[in-house]
Backbone as CSV, one residue per row, in Angstrom:
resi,resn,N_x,N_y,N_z,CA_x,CA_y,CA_z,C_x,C_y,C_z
1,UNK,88.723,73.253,95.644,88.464,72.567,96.893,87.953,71.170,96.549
2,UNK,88.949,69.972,96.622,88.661,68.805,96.405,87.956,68.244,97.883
3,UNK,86.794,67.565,97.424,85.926,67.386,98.231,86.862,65.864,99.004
4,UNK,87.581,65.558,98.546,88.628,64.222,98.938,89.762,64.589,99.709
5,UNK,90.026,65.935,99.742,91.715,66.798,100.638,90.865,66.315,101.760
6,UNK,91.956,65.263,102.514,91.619,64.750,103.692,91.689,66.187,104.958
7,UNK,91.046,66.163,105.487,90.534,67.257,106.822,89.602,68.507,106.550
8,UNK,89.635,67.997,105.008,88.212,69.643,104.752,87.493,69.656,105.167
9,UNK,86.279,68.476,105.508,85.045,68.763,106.170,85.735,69.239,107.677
10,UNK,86.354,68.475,108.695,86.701,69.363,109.368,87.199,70.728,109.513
11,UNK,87.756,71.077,108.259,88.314,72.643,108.942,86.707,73.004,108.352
12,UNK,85.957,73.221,107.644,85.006,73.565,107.160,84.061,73.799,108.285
13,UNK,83.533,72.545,109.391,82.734,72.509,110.750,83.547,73.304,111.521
14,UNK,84.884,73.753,111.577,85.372,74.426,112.716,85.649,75.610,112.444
15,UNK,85.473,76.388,111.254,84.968,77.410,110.576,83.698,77.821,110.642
16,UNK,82.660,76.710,110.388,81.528,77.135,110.696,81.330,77.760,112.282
17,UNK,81.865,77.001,113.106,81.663,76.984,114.434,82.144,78.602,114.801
18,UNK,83.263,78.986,114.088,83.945,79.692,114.577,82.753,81.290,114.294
19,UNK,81.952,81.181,112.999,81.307,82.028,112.557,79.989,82.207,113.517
20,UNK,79.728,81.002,114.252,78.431,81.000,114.874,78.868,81.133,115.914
21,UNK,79.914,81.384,116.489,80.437,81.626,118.014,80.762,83.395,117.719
22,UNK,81.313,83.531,116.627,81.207,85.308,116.577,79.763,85.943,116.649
23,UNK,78.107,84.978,115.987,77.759,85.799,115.669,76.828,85.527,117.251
24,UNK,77.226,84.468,118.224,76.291,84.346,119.271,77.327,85.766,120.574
25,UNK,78.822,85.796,120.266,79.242,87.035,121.187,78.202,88.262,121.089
26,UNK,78.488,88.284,119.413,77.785,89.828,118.773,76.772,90.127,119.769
27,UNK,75.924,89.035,119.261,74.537,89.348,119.724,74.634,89.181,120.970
28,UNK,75.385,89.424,121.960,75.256,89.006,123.245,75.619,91.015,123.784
29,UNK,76.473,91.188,122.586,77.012,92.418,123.257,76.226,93.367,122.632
30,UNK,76.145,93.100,121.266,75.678,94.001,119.742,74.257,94.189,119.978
31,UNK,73.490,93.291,119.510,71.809,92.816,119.011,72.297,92.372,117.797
32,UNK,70.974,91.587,117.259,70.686,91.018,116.070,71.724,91.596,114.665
33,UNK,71.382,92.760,114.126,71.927,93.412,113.399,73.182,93.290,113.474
34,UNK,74.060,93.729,114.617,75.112,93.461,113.986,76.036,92.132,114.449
35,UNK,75.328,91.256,115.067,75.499,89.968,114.675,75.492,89.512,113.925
36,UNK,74.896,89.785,112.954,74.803,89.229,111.552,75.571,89.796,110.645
37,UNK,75.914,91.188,111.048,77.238,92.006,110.357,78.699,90.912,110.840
38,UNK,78.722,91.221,112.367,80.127,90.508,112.336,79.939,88.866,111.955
39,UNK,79.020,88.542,111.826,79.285,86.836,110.701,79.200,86.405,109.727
40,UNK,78.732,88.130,108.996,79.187,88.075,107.825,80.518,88.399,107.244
41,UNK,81.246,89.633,108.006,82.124,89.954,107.954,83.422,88.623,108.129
42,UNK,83.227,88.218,109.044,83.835,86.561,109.665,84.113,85.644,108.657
43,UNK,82.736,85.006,108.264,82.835,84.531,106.697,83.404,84.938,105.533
44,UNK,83.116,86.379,105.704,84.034,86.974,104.619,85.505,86.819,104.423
45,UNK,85.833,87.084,105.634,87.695,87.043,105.348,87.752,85.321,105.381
46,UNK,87.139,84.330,106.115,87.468,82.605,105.764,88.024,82.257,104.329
47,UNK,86.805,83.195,103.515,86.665,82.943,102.396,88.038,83.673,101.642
48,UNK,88.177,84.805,101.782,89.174,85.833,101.304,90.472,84.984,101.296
49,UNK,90.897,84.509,102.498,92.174,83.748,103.181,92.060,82.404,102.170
50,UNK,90.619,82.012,102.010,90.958,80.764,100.872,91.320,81.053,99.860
51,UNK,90.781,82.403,99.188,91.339,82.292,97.831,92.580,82.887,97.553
52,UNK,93.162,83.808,98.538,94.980,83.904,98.306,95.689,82.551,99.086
53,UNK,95.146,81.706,99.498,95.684,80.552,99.569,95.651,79.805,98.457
54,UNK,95.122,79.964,97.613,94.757,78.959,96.652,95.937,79.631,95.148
55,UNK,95.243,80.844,95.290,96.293,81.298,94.404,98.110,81.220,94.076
56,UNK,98.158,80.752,95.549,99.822,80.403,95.475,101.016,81.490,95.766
57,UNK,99.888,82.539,95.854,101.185,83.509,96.189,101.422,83.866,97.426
58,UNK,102.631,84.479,97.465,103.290,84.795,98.682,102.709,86.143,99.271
59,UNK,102.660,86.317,100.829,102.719,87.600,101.002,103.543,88.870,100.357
60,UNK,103.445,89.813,99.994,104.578,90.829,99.850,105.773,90.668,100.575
61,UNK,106.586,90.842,99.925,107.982,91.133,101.052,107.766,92.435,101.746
62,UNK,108.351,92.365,102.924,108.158,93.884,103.631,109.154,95.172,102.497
63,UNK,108.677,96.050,103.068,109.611,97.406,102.427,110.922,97.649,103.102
64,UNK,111.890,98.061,101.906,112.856,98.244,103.079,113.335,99.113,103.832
65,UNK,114.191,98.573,104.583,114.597,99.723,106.154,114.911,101.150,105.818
66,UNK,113.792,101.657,106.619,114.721,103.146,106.605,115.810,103.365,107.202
67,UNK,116.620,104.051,106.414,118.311,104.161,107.268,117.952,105.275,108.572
68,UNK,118.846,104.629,109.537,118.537,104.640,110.634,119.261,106.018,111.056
69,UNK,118.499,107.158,112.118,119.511,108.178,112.552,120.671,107.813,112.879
70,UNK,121.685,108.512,112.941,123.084,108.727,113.650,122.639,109.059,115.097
71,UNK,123.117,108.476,116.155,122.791,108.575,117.604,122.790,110.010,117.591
72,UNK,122.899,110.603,118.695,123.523,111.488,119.755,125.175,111.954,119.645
73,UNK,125.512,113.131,118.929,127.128,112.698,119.162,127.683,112.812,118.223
74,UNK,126.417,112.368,117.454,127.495,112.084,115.485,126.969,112.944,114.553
75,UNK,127.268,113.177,113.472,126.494,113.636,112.481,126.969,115.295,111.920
76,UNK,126.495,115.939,111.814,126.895,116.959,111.285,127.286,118.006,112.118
77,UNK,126.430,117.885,113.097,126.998,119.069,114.691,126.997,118.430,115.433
78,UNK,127.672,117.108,115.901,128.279,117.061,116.536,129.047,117.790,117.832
79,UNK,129.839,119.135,117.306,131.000,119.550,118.309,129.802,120.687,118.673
80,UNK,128.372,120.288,118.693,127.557,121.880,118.982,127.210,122.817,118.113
81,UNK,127.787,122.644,117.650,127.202,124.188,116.412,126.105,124.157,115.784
């Protein structure tokens, strides 16, 4: 994290913001305790998301398709049996 990548301090304040707006809901719905759980938790993934960003890699590719039934009609009984 180059302190010179033009818009860091901003995303950084609107991150912060975002952590102190989770932990003022919490506590609005929660109490104390777990206000401070969900802004930690909050912070946690900011942070998480920075460092597989940083790392360069890609998400996984999805898995592939399961082959799909044969409708209604087709398939091995077909004629009923």
């Amino acid at each position: 994290m180059n302190p010179e990548t033009p818009g860091l301090w901003a995303r950084v304040l609107v991150r912060g913001l975002v952590v102190a707006a989770a932990w003022v809901m919490a506590f609005g719905f929660l109490g104390p305790g777990e206000a401070t759980l969900v802004a930690a938790l909050t912070a946690i993934t900011f942070v998480l998301l920075w460092l597989r960003a940083r790392t360069g890699r890609r998400p996984a590719s999805p898995p592939p398709a399961f082959p799909r039934h044969p409708g209604p009609g087709t398939g091995r009984h077909a004629d009923g049996e």
